[in-house]
C-alpha distance (Angstrom), angle and dihedral (degrees) to the residues before:
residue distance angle dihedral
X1 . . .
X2 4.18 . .
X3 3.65 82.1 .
X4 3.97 102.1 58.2
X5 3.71 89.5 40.6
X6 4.07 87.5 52.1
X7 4.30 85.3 51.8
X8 3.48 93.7 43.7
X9 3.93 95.5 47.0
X10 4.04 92.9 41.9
X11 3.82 86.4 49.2
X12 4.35 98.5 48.3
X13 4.59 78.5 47.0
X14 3.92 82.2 58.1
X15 3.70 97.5 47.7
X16 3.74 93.2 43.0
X17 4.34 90.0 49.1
X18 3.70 80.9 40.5
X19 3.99 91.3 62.9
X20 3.89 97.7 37.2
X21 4.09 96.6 42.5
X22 4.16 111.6 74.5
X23 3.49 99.3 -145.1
X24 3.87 102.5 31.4
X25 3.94 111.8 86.6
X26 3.87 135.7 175.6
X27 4.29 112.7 -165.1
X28 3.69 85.6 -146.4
X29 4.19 154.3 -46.2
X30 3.89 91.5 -52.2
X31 3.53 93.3 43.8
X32 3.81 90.7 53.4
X33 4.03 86.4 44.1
X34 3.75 88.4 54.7
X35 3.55 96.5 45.4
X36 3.92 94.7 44.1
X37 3.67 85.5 58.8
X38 3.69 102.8 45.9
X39 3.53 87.2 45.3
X40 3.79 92.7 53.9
X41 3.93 89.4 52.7
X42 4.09 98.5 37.3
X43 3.91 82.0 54.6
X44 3.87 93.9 49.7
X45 3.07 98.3 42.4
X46 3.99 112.6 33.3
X47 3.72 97.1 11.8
X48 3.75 83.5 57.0
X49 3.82 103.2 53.8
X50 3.69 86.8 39.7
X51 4.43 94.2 48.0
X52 3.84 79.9 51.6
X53 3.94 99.2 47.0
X54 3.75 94.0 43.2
X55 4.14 100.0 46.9
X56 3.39 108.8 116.3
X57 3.83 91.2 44.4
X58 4.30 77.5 50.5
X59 3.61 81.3 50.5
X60 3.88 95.9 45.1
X61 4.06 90.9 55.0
X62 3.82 94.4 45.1
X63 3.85 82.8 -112.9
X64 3.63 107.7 -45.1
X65 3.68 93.6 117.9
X66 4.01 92.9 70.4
X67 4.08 81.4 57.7
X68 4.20 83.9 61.6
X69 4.02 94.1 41.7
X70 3.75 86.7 47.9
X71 3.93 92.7 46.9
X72 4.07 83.5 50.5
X73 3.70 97.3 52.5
X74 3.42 93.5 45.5
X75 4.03 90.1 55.0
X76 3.96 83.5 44.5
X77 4.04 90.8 60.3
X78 3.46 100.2 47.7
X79 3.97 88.3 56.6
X80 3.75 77.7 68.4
X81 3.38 117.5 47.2
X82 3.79 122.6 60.9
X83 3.88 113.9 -126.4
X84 4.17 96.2 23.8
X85 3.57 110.5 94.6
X86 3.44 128.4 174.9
X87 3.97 116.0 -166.8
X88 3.67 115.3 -154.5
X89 3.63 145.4 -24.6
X90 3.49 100.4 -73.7
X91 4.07 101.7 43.8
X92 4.29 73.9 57.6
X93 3.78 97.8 54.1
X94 3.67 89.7 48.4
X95 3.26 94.5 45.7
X96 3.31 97.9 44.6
X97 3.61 93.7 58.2
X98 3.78 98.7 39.7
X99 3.93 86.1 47.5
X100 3.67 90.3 56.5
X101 4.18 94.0 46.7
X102 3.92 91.7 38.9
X103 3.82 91.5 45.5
X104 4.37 86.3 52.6
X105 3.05 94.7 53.5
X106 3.75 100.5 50.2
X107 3.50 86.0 48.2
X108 3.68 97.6 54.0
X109 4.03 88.3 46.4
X110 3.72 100.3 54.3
X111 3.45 116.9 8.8
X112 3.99 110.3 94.7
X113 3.38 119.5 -117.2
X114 4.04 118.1 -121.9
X115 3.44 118.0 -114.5
């Protein structure tokens, strides 16, 4: 159950970046449920390998790199999914970093904490 409520929380922070972004777009609520979930996987899988590869650059920039592979995944996903389009590297950096604040905040709203 944590794990639908994580997809559907990750995938209303898309829709809301989506509308405050120019040049990041989502068609619609599936589209933004499709692209929530390919991002989750690009970024587990790919974004993974590549966090790992690039760390002591990571390290170099006091973490601003993972801002860059995060940017790059994001541009990765919407090659995937039809009606989520992200135009250019820049709409992805923002994005990228707004996703991650919007997405925390969600999270600490409505996801119940474990006891």
């Amino acid at each position: 159950m944590r794990l639908l409520i994580h997809w559907f929380i990750s995938a209303l922070a898309l829709w809301i970046v989506a509308h405050v972004v120019p040049g990041i777009s989502v068609s619609g609520p599936a589209a933004a449920l499709i692209a929530a979930l390919v991002i989750g996987l690009v970024n587990a899988t790919l974004g993974l390998l590549l966090k790992v590869l690039t760390f002591p650059l990571t390290i170099l920039t006091l973490g601003l790199f993972w801002f860059v592979i995060n940017a790059l995944m994001l541009e990765l996903a919407s090659g995937f999914v039809k009606g989520f389009e992200v135009h250019g590297f820049i709409p992805a950096l923002i994005g990228a970093l707004l996703l991650g604040l919007v997405n925390s905040i969600l999270q600490a709203i409505f996801v119940p904490k474990r006891s």
